[in-house]
N, C-alpha and C positions, 0 to 999 in steps of 0.2 A: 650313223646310217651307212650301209655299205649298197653297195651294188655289186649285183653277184653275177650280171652279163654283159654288162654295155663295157666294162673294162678288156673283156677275155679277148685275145688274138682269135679266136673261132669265129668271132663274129664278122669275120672279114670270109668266113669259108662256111663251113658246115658247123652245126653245132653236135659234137657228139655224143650219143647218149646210148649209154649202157641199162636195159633193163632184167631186173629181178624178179620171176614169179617160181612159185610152188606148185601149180595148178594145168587146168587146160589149155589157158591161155586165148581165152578171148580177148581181153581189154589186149595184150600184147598181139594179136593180129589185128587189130584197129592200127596198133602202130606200124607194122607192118606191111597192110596193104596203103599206106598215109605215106610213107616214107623211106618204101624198102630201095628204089631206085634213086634219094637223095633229096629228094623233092624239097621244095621250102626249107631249102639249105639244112635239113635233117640228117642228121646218119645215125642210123640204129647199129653199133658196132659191134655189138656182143648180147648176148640173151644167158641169162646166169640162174642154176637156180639151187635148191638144196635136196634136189628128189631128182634122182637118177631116171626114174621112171613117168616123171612129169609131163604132159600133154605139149607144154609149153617147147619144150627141147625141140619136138619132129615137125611142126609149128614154125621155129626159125629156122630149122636145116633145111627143110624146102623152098623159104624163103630165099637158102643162100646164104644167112644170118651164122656168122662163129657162136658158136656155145661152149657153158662149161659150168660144170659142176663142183661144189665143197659140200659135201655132205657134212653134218656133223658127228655122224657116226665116227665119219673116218678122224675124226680130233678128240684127244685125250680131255679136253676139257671147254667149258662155252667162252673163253676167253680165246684158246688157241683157234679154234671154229672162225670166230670174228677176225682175226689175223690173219688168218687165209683167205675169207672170204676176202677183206682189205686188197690183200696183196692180189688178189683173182682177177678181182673191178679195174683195181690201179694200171695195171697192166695195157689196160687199153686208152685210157690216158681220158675218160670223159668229162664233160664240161656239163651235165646231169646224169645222175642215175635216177632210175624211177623205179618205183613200190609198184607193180602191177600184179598184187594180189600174193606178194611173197609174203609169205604165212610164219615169219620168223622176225622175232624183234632184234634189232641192229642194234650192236654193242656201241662201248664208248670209241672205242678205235676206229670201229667204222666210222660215225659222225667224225668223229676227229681229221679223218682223213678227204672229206668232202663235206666241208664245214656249207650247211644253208644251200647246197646242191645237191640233196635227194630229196625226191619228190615223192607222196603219197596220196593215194584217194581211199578212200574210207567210207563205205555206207552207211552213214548216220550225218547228221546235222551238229559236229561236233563245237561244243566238250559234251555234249549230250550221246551215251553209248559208245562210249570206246570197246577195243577189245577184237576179239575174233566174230561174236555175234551180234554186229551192231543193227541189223534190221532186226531180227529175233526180240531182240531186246527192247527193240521201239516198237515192235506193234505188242508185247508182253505187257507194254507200260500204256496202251492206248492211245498215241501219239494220231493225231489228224494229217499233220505232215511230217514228212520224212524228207529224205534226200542223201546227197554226196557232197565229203567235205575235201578238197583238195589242200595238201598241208607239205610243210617243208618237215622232215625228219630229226626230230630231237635223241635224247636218250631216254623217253618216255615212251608209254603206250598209247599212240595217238593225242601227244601233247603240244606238238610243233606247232608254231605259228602259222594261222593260216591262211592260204590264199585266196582261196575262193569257196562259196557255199552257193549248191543247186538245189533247190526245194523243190519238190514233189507231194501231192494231194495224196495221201491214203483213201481207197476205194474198200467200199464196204466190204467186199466180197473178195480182199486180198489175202494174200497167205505170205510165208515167209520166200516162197520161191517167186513168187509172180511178183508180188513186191520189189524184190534183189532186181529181175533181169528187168524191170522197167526204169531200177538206177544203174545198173551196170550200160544198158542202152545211153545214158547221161553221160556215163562215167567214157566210153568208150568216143563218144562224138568233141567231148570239150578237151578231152588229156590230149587228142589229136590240135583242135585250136591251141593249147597252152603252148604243147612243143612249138607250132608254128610263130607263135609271138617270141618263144624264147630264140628263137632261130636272126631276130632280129631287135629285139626290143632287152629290157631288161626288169628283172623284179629287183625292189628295194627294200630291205630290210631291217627297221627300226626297231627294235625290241620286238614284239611282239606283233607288231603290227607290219603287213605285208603290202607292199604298191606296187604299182605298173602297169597289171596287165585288167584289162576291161574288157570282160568276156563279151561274145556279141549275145543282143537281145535273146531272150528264150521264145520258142513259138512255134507251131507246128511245122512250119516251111521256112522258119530262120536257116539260113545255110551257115553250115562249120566252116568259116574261112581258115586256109592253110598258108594265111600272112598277117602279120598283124593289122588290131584296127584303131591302136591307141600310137601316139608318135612312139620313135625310137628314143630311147634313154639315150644321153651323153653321157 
């Protein structure tokens, strides 16, 4: 069994966290406006992503947020890609990096390199729908509920052990889009609780099996607390 926070020097300070997206960057301005001045002993240090052109990049620079880019274009092969990107992350020295919605599977170097410290959320109820189109695929299959699955990053596709699972009621009259934003709205309020508890608390990691953190109640006026609500790990 390891413990992958309650050890780390950071948790005397800030806990830093380097986030990954491809995209526009909603779930990373959740983190953003949650964390951008330090708050709940968070620091969002860097904003990384593989699309020069990415929503998520003008998103942190207004924030004030460092960015940077690897494209894979610019690398001779998907191995060298990962070793840059490696070396991109490492550079800032985090104690998590987060999936928020990077749209590229992480090599074995990467995990190697932040062993059970990247984080990912994934729209489905996983091991049910992995992939790129995990709502698509769960209302294709007629699924009653749906949800988000929050997971630690393996060398698989959305095969990491997992931490947490938010279930959501499918409404008759859903689609694929209104579906997604009523779990991205999930996804954007809890990955804000997670970092807060990692900021102090720790997850433990036994095979496959993930501890620690204890999301608070689900409900319409349940508040996101940005401290944890379960004791701190030793």
């Amino acid at each position: 069994m390891a413990d992958r926070c309650g050890d780390r020097s950071s948790r005397l300070s800030r806990v830093r966290c380097v986030i990954l997206a491809s995209g526009s960057g909603t779930l990373t301005q959740a983190l953003l406006d949650a964390f951008g001045d330090g708050r709940a002993g968070v620091e969002i240090v860097a904003v990384g992503s593989d699309k020069r052109t990415a929503g998520v990049l003008d998103r942190a620079r207004a924030a004030g947020c460092e960015t940077f880019v690897v494209a894979p274009a610019d690398h001779d092969s998907r191995e060298a890609w990962d070793a840059a990107l490696t070396e991109a992350v490492r550079a800032h020295t985090p104690d998590w990096v987060v999936s928020a919605g990077f749209m590229r599977i992480l090599g074995r170097t990467f995990i190697e390199a932040f062993p059970d410290r990247v984080l990912n959320t994934h729209p489905a109820l996983l091991p049910a729908f992995p992939g790129a189109h995990g709502v698509r695929d769960a209302l294709a299959h007629g699924v009653k509920v749906a949800g988000t699955t929050f997971h630690l990053v393996d060398a698989g596709v959305d095969t990491g052990p997992i931490i947490a699972q938010f279930p959501l009621d499918v409404h008759d009259d859903d689609d694929e889009d209104s579906l997604h934003e009523r779990i991205r709205a999930v996804e954007r309020a809890r990955l804000v609780e997670l970092l807060g508890f990692l900021a102090h608390g720790a997850l433990r990691v036994d095979g496959r099996r993930v501890t620690g953190w204890t999301p608070a109640p689900a409900g319409p006026s349940a508040p996101v607390p940005s401290t944890p609500q379960s004791p701190t790990a030793i």
